[in-house]
N, C-alpha and C positions, 0 to 999 in steps of 0.2 A: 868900389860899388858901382853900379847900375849909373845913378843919376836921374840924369832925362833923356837920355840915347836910347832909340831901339836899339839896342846891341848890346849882348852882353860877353864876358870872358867862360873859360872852362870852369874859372876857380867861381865867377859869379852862380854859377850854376849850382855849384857844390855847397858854397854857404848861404845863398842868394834866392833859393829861391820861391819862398812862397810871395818874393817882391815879380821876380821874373815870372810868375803863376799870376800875377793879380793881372798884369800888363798884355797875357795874353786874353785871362778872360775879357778885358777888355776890348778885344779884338786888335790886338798890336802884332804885326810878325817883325821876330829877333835874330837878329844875327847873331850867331855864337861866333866868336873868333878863339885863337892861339897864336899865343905870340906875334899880336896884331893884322893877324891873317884870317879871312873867312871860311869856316870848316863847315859850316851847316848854319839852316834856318829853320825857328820853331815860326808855326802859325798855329793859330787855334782850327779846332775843330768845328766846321759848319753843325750847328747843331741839326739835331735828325727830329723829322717831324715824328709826335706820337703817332703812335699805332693804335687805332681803336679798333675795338672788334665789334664784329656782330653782336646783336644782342638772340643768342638762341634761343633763348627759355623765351621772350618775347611773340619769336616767328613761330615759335612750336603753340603756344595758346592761340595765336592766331589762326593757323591752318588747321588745327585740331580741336580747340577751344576749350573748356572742361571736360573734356571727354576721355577716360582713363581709356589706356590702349593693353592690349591680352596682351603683348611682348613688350620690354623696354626694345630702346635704339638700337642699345648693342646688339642684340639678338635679331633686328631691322637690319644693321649693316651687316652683319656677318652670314645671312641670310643673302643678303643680296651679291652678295662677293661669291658664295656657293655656284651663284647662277651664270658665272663670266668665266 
């Protein structure tokens, strides 16, 4: 088993490892060996910032306000794609 080493074996991996998963969320990087040899290293993934979006439906009351428009958008972009 693991222990308290970063590093773990093939075989720790195989039966091991939602132990080996806890230590990365942790932010630990693991040395995997074989036959007390170093074959590779797990690190965790930098997490990725969210992504927000724009808020549309926001900008479109804005520059438009309650004002109903004769064509939706798609008929707006597709219209304007005509022109190019």
């Amino acid at each position: 088993m693991m222990n308290h080493m970063k590093s773990a074996t093939v075989r720790d991996l195989r039966y091991h490892f939602p132990e080996i998963e806890a230590r990365l969320r942790e932010g630990d990087v693991i040395q995997i060996t074989k036959r007390k040899r170093v074959i590779a290293r797990l690190a965790p993934v930098k997490p990725r910032p969210s992504r927000t979006y724009p808020d549309f439906r926001a900008i479109q009351r804005e520059v438009f306000g309650s004002k109903r428009l004769k064509s939706t958008g798609a008929e707006l972009v597709s219209a304007a794609r005509g022109k190019y």
